[in-house]
ZAZAMAR-134877 format. One record per residue: residue number from 1; x, y, z of N, C-alpha, C, O in turn. Coordinates in Angstrom, 1 decimal. Atoms other than C-alpha are relative to their C-alpha. Layout:
// ZAZAMAR-134877
<site pos="NUM" n_x="X" n_y="Y" n_z="Z" ca_x="X" ca_y="Y" ca_z="Z" c_x="X" c_y="Y" c_z="Z" o_x="X" o_y="Y" o_z="Z"/>
...
This chain:
// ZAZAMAR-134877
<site pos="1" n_x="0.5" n_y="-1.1" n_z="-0.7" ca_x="-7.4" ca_y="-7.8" ca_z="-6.7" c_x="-1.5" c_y="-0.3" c_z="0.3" o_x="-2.1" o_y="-0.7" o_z="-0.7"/>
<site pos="2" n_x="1.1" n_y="-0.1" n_z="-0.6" ca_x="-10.7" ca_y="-7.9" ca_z="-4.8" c_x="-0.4" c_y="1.5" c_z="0.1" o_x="0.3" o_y="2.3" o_z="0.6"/>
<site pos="3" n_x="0.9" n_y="-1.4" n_z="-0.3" ca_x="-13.1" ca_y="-4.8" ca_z="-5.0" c_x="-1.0" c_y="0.0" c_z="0.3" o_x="-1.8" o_y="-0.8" o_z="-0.3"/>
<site pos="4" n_x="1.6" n_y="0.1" n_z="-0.8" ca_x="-15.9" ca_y="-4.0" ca_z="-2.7" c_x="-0.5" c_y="1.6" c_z="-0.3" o_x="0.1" o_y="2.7" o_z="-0.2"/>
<site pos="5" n_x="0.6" n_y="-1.1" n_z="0.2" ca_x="-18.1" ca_y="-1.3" ca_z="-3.6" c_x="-1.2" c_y="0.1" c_z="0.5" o_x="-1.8" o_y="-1.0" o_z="0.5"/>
<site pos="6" n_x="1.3" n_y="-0.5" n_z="-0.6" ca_x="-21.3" ca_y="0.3" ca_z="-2.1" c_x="0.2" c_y="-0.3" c_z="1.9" o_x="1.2" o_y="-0.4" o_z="2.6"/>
<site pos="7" n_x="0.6" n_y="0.0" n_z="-1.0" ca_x="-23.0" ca_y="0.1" ca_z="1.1" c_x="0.7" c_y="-1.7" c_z="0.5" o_x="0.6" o_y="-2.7" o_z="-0.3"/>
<site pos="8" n_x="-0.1" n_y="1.4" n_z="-1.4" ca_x="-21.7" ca_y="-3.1" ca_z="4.0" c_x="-1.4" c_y="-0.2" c_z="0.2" o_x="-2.2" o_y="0.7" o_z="0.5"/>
<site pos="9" n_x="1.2" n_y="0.4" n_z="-0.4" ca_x="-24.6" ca_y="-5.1" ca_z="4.4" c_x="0.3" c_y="-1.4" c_z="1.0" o_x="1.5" o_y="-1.5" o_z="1.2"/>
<site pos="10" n_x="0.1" n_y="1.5" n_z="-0.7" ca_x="-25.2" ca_y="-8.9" ca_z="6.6" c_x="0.8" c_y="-1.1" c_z="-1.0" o_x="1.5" o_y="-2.0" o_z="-0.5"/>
<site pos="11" n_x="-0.9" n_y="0.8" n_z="0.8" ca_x="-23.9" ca_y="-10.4" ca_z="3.1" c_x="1.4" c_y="0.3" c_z="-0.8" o_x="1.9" o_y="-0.2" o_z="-1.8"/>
<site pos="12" n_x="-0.9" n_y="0.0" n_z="0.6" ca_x="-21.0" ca_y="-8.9" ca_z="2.6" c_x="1.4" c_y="-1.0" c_z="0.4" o_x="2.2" o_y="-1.6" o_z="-0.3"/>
<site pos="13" n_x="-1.0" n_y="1.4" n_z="-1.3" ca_x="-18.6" ca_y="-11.2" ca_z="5.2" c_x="0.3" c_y="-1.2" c_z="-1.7" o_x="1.3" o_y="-1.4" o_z="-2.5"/>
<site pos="14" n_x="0.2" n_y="0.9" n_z="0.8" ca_x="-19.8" ca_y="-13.7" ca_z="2.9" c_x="0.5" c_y="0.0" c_z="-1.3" o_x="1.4" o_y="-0.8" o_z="-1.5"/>
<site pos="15" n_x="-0.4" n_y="-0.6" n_z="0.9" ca_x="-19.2" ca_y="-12.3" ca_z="-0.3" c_x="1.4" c_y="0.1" c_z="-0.1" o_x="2.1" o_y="-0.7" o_z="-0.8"/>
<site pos="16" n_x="-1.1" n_y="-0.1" n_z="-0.1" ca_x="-16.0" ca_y="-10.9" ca_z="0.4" c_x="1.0" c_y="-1.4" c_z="0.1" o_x="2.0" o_y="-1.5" o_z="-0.7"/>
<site pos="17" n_x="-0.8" n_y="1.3" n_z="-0.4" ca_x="-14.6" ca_y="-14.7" ca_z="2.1" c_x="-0.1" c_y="-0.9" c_z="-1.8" o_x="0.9" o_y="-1.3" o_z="-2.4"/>
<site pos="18" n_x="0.3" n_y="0.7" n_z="1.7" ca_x="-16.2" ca_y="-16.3" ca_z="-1.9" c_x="1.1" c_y="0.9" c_z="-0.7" o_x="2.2" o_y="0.5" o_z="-1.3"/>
<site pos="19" n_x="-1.2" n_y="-0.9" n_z="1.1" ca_x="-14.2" ca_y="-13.4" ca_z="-3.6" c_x="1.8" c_y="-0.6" c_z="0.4" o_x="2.6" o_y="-1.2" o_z="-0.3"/>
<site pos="20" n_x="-1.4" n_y="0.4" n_z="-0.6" ca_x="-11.0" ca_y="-14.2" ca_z="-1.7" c_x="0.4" c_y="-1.0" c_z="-0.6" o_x="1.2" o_y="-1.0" o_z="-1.5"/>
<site pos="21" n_x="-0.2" n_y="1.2" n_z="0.1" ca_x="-11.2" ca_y="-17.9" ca_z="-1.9" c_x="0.2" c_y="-0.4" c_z="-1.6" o_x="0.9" o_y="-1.3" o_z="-2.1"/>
<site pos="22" n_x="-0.6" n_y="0.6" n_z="1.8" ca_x="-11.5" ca_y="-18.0" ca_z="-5.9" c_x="1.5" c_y="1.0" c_z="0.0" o_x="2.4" o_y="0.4" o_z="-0.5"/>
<site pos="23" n_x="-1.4" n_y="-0.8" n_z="0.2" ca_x="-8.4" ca_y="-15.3" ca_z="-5.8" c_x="0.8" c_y="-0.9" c_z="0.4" o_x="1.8" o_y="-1.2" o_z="-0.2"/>
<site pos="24" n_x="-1.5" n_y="0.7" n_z="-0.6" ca_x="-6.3" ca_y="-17.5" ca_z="-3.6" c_x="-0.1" c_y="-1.2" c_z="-0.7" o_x="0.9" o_y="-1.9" o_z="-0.5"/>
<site pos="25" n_x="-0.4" n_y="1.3" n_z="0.9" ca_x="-6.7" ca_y="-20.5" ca_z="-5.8" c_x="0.1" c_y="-0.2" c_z="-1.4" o_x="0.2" o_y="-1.2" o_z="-2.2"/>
<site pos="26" n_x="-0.9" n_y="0.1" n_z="1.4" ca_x="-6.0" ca_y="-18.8" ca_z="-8.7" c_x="1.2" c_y="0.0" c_z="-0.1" o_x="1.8" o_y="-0.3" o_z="-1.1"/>
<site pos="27" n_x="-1.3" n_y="-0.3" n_z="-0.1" ca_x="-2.9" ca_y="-17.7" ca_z="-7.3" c_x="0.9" c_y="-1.1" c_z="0.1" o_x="1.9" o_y="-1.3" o_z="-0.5"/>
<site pos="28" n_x="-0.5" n_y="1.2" n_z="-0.8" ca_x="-2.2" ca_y="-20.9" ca_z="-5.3" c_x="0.3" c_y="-0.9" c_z="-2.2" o_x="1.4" o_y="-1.4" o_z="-2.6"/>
<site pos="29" n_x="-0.1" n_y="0.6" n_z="0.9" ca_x="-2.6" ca_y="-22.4" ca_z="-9.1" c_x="1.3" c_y="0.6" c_z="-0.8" o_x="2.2" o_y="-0.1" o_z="-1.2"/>
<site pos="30" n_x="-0.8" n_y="-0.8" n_z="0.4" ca_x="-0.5" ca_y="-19.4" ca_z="-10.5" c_x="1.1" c_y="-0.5" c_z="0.4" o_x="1.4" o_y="-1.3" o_z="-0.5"/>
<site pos="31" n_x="-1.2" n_y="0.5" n_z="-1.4" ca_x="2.7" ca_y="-20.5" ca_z="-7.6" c_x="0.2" c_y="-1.2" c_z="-0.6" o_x="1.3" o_y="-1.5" o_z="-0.9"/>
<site pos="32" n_x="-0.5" n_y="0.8" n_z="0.1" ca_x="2.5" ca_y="-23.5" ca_z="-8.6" c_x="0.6" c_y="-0.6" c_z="-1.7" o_x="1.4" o_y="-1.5" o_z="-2.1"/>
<site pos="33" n_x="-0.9" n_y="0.2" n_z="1.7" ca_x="3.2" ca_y="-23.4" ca_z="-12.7" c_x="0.8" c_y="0.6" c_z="-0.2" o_x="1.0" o_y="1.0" o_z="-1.3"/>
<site pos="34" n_x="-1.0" n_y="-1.7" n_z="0.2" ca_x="5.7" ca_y="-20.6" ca_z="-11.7" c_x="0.7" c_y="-1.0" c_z="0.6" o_x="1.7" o_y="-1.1" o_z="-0.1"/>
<site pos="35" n_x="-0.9" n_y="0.8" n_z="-0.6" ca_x="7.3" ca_y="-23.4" ca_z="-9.5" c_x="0.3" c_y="-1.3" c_z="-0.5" o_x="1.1" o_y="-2.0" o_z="0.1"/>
<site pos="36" n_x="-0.2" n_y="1.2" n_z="0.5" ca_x="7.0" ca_y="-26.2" ca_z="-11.9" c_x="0.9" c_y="0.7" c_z="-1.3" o_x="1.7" o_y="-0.1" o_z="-1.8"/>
<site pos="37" n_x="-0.9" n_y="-0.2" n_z="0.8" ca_x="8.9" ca_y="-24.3" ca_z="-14.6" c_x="0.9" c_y="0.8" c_z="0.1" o_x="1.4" o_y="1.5" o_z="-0.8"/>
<site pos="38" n_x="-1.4" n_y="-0.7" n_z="-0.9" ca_x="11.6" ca_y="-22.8" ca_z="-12.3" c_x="0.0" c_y="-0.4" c_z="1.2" o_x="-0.2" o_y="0.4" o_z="2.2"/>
<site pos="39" n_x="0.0" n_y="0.7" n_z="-1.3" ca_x="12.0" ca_y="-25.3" ca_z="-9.6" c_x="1.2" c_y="1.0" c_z="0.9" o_x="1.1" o_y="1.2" o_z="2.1"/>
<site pos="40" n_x="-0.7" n_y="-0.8" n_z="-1.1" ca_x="14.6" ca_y="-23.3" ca_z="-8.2" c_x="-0.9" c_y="1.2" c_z="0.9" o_x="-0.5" o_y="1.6" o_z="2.0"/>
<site pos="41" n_x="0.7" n_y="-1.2" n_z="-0.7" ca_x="11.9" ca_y="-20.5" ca_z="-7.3" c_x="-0.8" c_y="-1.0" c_z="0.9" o_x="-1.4" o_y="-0.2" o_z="1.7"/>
<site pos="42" n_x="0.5" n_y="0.6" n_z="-0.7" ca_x="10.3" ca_y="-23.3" ca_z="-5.4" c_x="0.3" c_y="0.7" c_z="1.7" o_x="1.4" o_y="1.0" o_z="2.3"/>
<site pos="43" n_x="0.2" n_y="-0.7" n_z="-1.6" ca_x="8.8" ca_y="-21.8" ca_z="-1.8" c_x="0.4" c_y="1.8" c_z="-0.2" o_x="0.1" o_y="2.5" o_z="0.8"/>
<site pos="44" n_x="-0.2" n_y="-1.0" n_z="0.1" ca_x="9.9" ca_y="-18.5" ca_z="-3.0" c_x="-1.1" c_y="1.5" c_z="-0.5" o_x="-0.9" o_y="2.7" o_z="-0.4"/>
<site pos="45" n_x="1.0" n_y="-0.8" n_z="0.7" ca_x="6.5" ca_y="-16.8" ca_z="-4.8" c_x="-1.2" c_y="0.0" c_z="0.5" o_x="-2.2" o_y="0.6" o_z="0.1"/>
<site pos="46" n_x="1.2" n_y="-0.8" n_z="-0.7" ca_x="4.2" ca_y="-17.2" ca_z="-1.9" c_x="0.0" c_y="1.3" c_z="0.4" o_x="-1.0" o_y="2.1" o_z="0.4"/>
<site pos="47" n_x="0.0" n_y="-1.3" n_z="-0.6" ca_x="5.6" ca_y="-14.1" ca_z="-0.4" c_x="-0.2" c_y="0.9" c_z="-1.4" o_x="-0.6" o_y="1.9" o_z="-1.0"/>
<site pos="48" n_x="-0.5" n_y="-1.2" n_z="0.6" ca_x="6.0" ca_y="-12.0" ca_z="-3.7" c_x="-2.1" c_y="-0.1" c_z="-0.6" o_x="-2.7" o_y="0.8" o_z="-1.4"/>
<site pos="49" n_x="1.3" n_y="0.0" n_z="1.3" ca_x="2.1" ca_y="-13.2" ca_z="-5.1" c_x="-1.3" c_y="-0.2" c_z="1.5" o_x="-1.4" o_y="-1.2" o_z="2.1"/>
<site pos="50" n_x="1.5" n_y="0.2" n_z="-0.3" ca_x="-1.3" ca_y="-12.5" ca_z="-3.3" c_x="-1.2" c_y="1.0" c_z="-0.7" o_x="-1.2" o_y="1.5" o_z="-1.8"/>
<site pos="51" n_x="1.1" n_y="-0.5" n_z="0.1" ca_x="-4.4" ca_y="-10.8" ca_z="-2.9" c_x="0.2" c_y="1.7" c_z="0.4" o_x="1.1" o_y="1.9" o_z="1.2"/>
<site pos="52" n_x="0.2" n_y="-0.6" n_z="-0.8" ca_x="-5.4" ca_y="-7.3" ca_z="-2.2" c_x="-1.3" c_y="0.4" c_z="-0.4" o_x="-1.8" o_y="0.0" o_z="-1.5"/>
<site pos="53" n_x="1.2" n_y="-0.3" n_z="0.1" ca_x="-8.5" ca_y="-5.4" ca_z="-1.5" c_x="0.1" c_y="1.6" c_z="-0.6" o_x="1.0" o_y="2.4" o_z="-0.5"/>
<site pos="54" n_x="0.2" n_y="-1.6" n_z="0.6" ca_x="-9.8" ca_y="-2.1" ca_z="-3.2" c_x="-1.6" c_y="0.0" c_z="0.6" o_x="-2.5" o_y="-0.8" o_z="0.3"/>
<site pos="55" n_x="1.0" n_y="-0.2" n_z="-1.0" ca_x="-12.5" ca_y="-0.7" ca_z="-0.4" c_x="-0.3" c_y="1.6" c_z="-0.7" o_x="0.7" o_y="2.4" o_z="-0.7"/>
<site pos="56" n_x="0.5" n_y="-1.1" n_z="0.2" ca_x="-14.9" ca_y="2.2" ca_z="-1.9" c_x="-1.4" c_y="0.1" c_z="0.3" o_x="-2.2" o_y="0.4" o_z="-0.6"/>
<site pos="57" n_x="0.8" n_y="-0.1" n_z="-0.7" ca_x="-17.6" ca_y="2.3" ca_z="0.5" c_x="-0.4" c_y="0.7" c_z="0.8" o_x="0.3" o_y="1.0" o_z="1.8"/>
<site pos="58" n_x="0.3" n_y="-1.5" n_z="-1.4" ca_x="-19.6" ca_y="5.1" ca_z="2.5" c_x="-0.7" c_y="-0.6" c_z="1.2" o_x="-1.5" o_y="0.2" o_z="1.7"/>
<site pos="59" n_x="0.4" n_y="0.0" n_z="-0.6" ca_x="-20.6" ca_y="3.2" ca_z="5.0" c_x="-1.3" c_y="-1.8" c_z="-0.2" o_x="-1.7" o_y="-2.7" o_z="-1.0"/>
<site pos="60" n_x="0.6" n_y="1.5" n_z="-0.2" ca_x="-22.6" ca_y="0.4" ca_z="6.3" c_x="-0.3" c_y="-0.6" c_z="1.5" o_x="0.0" o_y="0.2" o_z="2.4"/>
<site pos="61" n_x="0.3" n_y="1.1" n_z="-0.6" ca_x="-23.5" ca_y="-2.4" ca_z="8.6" c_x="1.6" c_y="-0.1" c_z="1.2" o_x="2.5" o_y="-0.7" o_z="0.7"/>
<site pos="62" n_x="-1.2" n_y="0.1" n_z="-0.8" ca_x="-20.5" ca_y="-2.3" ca_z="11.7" c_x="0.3" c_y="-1.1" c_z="0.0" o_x="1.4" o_y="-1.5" o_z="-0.6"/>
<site pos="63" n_x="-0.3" n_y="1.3" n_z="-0.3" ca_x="-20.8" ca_y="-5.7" ca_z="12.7" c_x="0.4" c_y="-0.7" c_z="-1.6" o_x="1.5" o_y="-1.3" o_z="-1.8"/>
<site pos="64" n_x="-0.5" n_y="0.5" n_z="1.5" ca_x="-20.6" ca_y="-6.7" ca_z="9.0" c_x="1.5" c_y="0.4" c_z="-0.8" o_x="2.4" o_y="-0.2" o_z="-1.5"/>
<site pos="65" n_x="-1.8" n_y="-0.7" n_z="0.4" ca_x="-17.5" ca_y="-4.2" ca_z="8.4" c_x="1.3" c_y="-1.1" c_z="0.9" o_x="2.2" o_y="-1.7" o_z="0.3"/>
<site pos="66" n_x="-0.6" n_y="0.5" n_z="-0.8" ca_x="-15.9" ca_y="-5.7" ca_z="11.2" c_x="0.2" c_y="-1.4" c_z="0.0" o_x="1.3" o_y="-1.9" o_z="0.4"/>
<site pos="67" n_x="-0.3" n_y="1.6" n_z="0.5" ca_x="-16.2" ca_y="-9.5" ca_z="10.2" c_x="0.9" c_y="0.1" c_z="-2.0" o_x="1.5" o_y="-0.6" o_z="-2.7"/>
<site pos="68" n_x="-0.3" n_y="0.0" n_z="1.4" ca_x="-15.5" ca_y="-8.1" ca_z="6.7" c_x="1.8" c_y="0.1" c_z="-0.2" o_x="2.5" o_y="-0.4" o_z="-1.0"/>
<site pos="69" n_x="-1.2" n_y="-0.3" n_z="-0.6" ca_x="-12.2" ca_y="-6.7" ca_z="8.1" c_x="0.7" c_y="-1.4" c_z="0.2" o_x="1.2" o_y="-1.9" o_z="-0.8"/>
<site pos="70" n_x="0.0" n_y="1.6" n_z="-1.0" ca_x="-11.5" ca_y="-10.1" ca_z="9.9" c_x="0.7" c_y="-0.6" c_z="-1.3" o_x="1.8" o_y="-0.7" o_z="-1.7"/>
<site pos="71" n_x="-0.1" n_y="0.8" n_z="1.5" ca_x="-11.9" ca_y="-11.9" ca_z="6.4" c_x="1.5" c_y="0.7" c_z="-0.9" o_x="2.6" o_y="0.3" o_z="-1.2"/>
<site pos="72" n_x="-1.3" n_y="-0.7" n_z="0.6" ca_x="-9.6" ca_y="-9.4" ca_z="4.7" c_x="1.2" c_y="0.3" c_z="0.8" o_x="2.1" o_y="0.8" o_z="0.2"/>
<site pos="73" n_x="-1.2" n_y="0.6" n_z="-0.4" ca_x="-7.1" ca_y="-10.0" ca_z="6.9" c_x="1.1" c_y="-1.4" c_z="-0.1" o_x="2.3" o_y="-1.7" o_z="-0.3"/>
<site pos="74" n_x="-0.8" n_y="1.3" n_z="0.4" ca_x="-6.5" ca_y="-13.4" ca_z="6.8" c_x="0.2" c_y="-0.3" c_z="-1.6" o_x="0.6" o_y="-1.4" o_z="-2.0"/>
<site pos="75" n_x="-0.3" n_y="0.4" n_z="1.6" ca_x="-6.5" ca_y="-13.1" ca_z="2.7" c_x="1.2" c_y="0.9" c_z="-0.3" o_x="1.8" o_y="0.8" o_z="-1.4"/>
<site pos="76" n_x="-0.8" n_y="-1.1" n_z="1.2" ca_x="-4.2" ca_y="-10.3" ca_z="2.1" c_x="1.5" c_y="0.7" c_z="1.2" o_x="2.3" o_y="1.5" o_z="0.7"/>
């Protein structure tokens, strides 16, 4: 899980994409000792294992929201 809290600023895009990227390669690491000691689940535990986001924010930066959005899409 990824959690963003406070105000959207210019660095959160950024932030957010670093947060993601160590999640998905803990998972990507997770998937793959789930698929070396039950090759049959092999290709089966990308769909059941990712990321999500937890957003508790009053506000901010649009353009920043809006790339931040973007980003949390293609992770989750």
């Amino acid at each position: 899980m990824v959690r963003l809290t406070g105000d959207i600023d210019a660095q959160t895009p950024e932030g957010l994409e670093k947060a993601f990227k160590y999640v998905q390669s803990f998972v990507d690491r997770n998937i793959a000792d789930i698929e070396k000691a039950a090759p049959s689940l092999k290709g089966q535990m990308a769909g059941l294992i990712g990321a999500s986001l937890f957003l508790n924010s009053g506000g901010g930066d649009i353009e920043a929201a809006m790339k931040a959005g973007e980003i949390a899409r293609a992770y989750t």
